[in-house]
Every structure is written in C-alpha cells, then in structure tokens.
N, C-alpha and C positions, 0 to 999 in steps of 0.2 A: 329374853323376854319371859315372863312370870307370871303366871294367873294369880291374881293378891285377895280380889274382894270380888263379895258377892253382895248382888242386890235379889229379892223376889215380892214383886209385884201383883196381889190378885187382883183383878179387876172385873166388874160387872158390865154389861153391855147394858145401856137404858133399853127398853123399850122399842120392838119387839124381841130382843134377846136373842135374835139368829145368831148362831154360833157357838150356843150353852150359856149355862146359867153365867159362869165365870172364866176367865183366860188367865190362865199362871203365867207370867213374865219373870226371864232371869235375866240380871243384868252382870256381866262379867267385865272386871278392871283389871289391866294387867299394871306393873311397875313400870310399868315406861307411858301408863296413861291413856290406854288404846282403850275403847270401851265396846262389847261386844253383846248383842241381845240374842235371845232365843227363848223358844215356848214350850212348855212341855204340856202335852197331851195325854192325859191323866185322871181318867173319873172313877178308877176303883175304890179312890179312898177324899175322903174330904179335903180341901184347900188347909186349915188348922192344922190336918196330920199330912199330907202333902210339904208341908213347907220345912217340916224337921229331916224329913228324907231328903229332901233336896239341900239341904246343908251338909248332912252328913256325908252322902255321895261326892259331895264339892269339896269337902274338908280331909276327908281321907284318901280322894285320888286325883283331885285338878289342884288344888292349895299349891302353890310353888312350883305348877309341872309347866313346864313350856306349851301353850297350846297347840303347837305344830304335831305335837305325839298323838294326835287322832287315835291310830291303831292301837298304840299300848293303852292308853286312856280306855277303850273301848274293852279290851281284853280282862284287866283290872275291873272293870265292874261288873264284867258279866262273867267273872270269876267270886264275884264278893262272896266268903261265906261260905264257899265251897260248893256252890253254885253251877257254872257254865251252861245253863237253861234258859230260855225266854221266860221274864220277869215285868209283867205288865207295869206293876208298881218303877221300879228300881229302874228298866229302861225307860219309862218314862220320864223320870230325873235325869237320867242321863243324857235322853232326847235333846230336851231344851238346854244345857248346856253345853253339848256338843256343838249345837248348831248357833249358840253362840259364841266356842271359840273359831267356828267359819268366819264369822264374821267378822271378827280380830285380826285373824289372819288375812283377808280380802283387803281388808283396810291398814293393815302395817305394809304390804306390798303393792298398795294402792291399786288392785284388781279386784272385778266382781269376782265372785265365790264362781261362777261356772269358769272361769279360766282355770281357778286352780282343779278344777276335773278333770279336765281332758280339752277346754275349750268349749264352744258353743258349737252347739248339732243342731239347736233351732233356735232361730232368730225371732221367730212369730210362736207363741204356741197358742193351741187349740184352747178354748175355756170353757164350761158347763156351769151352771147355777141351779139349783133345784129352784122349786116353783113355790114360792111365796106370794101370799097374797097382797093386790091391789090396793091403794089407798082407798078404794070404795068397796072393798069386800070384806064380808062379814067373817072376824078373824077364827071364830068358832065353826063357821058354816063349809068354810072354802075347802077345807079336807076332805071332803065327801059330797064337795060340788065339782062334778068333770065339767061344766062349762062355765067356771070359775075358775078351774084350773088350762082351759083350752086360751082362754083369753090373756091368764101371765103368760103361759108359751108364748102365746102370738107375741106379744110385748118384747120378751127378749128374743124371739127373732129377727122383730124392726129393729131391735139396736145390736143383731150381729151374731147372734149366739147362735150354733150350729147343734147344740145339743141340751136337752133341758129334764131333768130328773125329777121323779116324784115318785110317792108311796102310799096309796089308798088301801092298803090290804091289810088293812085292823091290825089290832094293839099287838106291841112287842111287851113280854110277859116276864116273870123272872122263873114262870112256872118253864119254859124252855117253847121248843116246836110244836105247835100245834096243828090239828088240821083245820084248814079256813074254810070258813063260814060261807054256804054257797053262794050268799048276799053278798062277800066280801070280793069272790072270785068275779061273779056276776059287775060289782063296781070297780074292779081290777078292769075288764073290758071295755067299762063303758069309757073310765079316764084314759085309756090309748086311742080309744075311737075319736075321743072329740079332740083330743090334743091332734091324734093324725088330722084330721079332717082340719082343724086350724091352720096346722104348719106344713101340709102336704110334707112334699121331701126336702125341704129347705132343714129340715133338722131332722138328727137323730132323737129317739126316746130314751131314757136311761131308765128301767124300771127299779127299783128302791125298792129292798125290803128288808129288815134290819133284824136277819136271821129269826124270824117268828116261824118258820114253818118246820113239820115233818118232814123227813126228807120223801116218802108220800105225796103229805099236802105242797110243798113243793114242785113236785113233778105235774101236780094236778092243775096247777096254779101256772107253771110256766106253762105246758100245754095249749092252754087256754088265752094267752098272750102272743103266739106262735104267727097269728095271721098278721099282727102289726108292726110286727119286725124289728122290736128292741135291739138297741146295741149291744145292751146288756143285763142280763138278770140277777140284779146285785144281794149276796149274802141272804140267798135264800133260805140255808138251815142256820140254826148256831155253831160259833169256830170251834166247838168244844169234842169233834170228833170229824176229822180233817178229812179221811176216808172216805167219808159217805157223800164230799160235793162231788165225788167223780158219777155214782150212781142219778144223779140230778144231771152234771154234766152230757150224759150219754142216752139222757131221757128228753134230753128239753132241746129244741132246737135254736138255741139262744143262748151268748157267750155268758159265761158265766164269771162276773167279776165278785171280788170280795177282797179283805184285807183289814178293813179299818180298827178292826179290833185284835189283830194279828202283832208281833213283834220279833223283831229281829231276823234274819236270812231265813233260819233252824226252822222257823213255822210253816215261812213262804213255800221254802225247797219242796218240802213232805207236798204240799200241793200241785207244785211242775211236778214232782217225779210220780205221781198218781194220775196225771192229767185232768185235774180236779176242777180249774181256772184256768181260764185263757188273758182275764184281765187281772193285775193286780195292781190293790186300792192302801197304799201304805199312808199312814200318818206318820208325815216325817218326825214331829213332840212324842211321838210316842216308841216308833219302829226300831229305834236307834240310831236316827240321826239323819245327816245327811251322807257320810263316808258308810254305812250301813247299806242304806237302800240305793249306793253309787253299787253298791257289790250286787247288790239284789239283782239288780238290772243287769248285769251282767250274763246274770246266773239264767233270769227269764229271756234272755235276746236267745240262748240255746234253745231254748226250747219253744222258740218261735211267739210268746208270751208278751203283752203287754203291758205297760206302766200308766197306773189313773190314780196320779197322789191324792190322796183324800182329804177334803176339811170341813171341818165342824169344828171350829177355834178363831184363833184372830189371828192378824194379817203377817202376826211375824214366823207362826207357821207356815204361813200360806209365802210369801217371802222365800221360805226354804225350801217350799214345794216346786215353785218357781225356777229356783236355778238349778236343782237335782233336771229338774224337766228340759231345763236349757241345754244340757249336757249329756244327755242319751239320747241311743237311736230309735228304743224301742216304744218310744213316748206315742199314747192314745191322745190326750189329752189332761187337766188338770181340772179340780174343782174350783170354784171362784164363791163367796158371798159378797154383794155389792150392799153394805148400809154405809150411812153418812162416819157412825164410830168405828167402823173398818178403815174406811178410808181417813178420818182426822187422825188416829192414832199411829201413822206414820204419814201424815202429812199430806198424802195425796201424792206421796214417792212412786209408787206404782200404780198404774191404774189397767182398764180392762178397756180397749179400743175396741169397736167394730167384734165383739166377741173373741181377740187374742188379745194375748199378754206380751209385751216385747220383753226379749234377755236383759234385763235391769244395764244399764253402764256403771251405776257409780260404784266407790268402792265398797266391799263386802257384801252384805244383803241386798245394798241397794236402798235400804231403808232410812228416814229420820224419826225416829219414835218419840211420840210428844210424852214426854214422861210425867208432866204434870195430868195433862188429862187422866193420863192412866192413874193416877193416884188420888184424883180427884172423882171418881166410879169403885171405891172400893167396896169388897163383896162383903155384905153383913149378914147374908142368907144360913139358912142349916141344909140344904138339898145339897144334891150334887151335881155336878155339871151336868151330865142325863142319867134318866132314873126310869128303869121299869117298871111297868106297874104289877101289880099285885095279884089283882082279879085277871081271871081267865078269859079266853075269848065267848064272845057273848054270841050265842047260836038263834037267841030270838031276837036281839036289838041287834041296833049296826053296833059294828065297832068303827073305831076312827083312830088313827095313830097321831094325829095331830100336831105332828113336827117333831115327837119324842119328848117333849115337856113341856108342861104350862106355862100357857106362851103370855108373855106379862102385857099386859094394857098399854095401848098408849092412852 
C-alpha cells in the first residue's frame, strides 16, 4: 500500500466562527483506494502559503511511502533541511498528514486508530467546552459579563459537562507579557465567583489565558484566583521562554497547564524536566501527530504529568484528540466545541453524551467527513486563523479578549 494523492481543503466555519477563522483539511488516497483525512493546526502563516508547504512535505516524504512508516515518515521531516528542531510551520503540515495516514491505517485493518496504540484505556472520556455565549446574549458584551458567563456554565452542566473554560483577563498582544490591568485581575475574580456560585462543585473551572501575562503579572493574577480553585491556570506567560512557567508554577497554587502553541516531544520534555506544568495541552494538527504526542504521554506518565488535548479547529482534529485520549493512562480530560458545522462536517459520527466522548468503534477516526460541505464553506478571508492584536493593554478602559478574533455575526 502507497500514499498516491493528496487532497487540501480550507474551509470557513459560518457564523459564530468557533474554532478560528478557517480549518485546513488533508485528504490522503492511497493505491489500493483507501482514503484517509486529517487536519493540520497551523496559524503562523496564511492558508494561500500554508497550502504549498503542505504539498511539498507530502511530495518529498509521504508520495509512495507506505503509510505504516509513521516513525521514519516523522524522522524525515523533522530532519528536513537540516533541521531536527520544533518547526511550528513544517510540523504543522505534517500534523494533519500524519493523522491521516492513522486513519488509512485504522480502516485497511478494519480497527479504530486507538487499537492500533496500545488498545483502549478509556472507554468514556472526560470532555470541557469553553464558554460561548447564549442564543440570547449579546455577542460583544458576554466577554466581560460574569453572569452571562455563570449562566453558559450552568447550561453545560445541565447537559453533563464536568468542566467549563473561559478567559476574562484582557487582550492577548503580539507586543508579548504584560502586566494586567487591576480591572482585569479584579473581573478575573468576579467570572470564578459567579461561575462557582452557578455550578457549585458539580464542575471544575479551567481558567484560560492565552499567554498575555508577565511572568509577574502572572503570579499576581493566579494569586488572586487561588480561593476558587481552578483546575488549572492555562498558559499564563508566552511559550517563548519555557523556564520561567516553573517560577509561576511554584508561585501560584494552581496546576499549571499549557501547550497549545507547543510542538513536538523536544518542547513539551524542557517543561517536565523543569517542573514547569503539571497539565499538558497538545494540538494533535499541530504537535506532530498522533504517534508524537502517543510518545509524549509517555514521557509525562513519568513524571506524574497530565494529558488535556487542545482544540481550537474542527472536528477532524478533535477526531484525533479523541483516540490518542482513548489510549493513555494519563488522560485529564479533552477539549470539545459543540456547533451544528462541527458536528454536519462529519456527519454527527461522534458526538459529546452526558459531558464524555465514547472510544469511537468504527474503522480508523471513526469519522465520515461530508466533503462537499467542506467545500462548499471555502475561506475567501485575508486574516489568519487567530490574530493578535496590536494595541497594548489598556490601563484606563477594559480590555476584553473576546474569544481571540472577531467574532463574525450571525
């Protein structure tokens, strides 16, 4: 069997756009006719320049290679060039390829993708959603309303959800870490307050914050979060100096998760071996794969360290977050987004019960991806899938993070 052709699909999400502006789709055929999807997770560079890297990574090391060569396939690209370094761009390309020769593979030996791991370790897993606003909330306002954000918690904990995410704690900048605004910190408290008092202990809190802070304002910030007992205080500096979440870590009484901007084993390691994070938050489209962060996991069960796959993409990420989580022991939980285009675009193959996800049965992802849909949403946009902004944090107005990008109308 032969990896032959390649498909790449971008696709736009209508309205509200949860999950970024666009979703990369690869579609991989092999010679004997086997068809295999996967997504790659990728916003350093535009979908236009995105889509020639993803051919050329497919054309000079998967073109004619047997999909089953996971290892070598993986070695070869993160060799390219003379390389062997984490490559945000390049593993990204290889992300969603990878994870859809998984899927190849699952389906020519008629097994989901978690059998070929090691088998299934959880039959039910855990699921989180971050906190989107109601069909009756004002889609500008609800970022900087705690009892507009107490009342989606409540919601998804009448339908099962045991843990629910958000991030009131002003703009993520490209100026880097800043220190937050005492308003900010101040409406940092009040959103754990009304969310506790909504969902008492029926749910955990995930606090979100998408590396805006000093490692300072950071400590200053989780501090002050400390009485409501977050599960975890996500990516509170920027990944760009790995060292400094151990000082955060040993300051904040609150597990420290992060990842999602992270890639390959090489990034994760430097954080166990510092003891920098207790939770880690991998994008399978982006990390390297599924056979990548199978090693990951490994590497974090030594060091007593947990796994919370991260999404912000579409569902054939989330797919592959899925059965990686199926298959370890050290699994927290998984991220989940429930919109109608999440679910039509593979058919309503998997779905989100009672707040768990079951280990998919069918063969390979488990998925049927409408492929017309997808191609009938294509991205005509100039942004990028998330985009920081520019301006600094505002010390006399609020600031509001707003879901990470303007958030399109319905």
């Amino acid at each position: 069997m032969k990896l032959r052709d390649l498909d790449i699909i971008v696709t736009a999400p209508p309205a509200p756009g949860w999950g970024g502006r666009y979703w990369i789709l690869v579609k991989l055929t092999t010679d004997t006719g086997i068809v295999g999807w996967g997504e790659c997770y990728a916003s350093s560079i535009g979908p236009k320049a995105m889509e020639p890297v993803i051919r050329d990574v497919f054309e000079r090391y998967f073109l004619d290679e047997n999909p089953e060569n996971i290892e070598r396939l993986f070695r070869r690209v993160y060799s390219s060039g003379f390389t062997q370094r984490p490559d945000l761009t390049v593993m990204g390309a290889f992300s969603g390829l990878e994870i859809a020769c998984w899927d190849i593979l699952g389906k020519h030996r008629e097994r989901p993708v978690w059998a070929l791991l090691g088998g299934v370790m959880n039959e039910r897993i855990r699921a989180y959603s971050y906190l989107y606003p109601l069909a009756h909330h004002d889609l500008d306002e609800f970022w900087s309303a705690p009892d507009m954000a107490a009342e989606s918690a409540l919601e998804l904990v009448e339908r099962g959800y045991t843990a629910v995410k958000f991030d009131p704690a002003g703009p993520y900048t490209m100026r880097g870490g800043h220190m937050p605004a005492m308003r900010d910190i101040a409406l940092s408290v009040a959103f754990c307050k009304a969310i506790r008092d909504a969902v008492g202990n029926r749910a955990d809190l995930l606090f979100g914050t998408h590396g805006q802070f000093s490692t300072a304002g950071a400590i200053r910030l989780g501090q002050a979060l400390e009485p409501y007992s977050p599960l975890w205080f996500e990516e509170p500096i920027p990944p760009d100096n790995l060292l400094e979440f151990k000082k955060v870590a040993d300051a904040v009484r609150i597990p420290i998760a992060t990842g999602e901007r992270m890639t390959t084993k090489a990034e994760f390691a430097a954080l166990l071996q510092t003891g920098g994070a207790a939770i880690l938050q991998p994008a399978l489209g982006r990390a390297g794969g599924i056979w990548e962060m199978k090693k990951l996991a490994a590497i974090a069960e030594v060091f007593n360290a947990q796994m919370a796959p991260h999404l912000y993409a579409g569902p054939i990420e989330w797919a592959a977050n899925i059965h990686l989580a199926a298959s370890i022991p050290n699994l927290l939980i998984i991220e989940t987004i429930e919109t109608k285009f999440h679910s039509d675009l593979i058919k309503g193959s998997i779905q989100v019960e009672n707040g768990f996800v079951g280990a998919p049965q069918a063969p390979g992802l488990g998925i049927e991806v409408d492929e017309a849909l997808a191609r009938a949403h294509p991205f005509d946009g100039e942004g990028l899938h998330l985009q920081m902004q520019d301006a600094p944090c505002d010390y006399q107005n609020a600031n509001s993070f707003a879901g990470g990008s303007p958030v399109k109308k319905l």
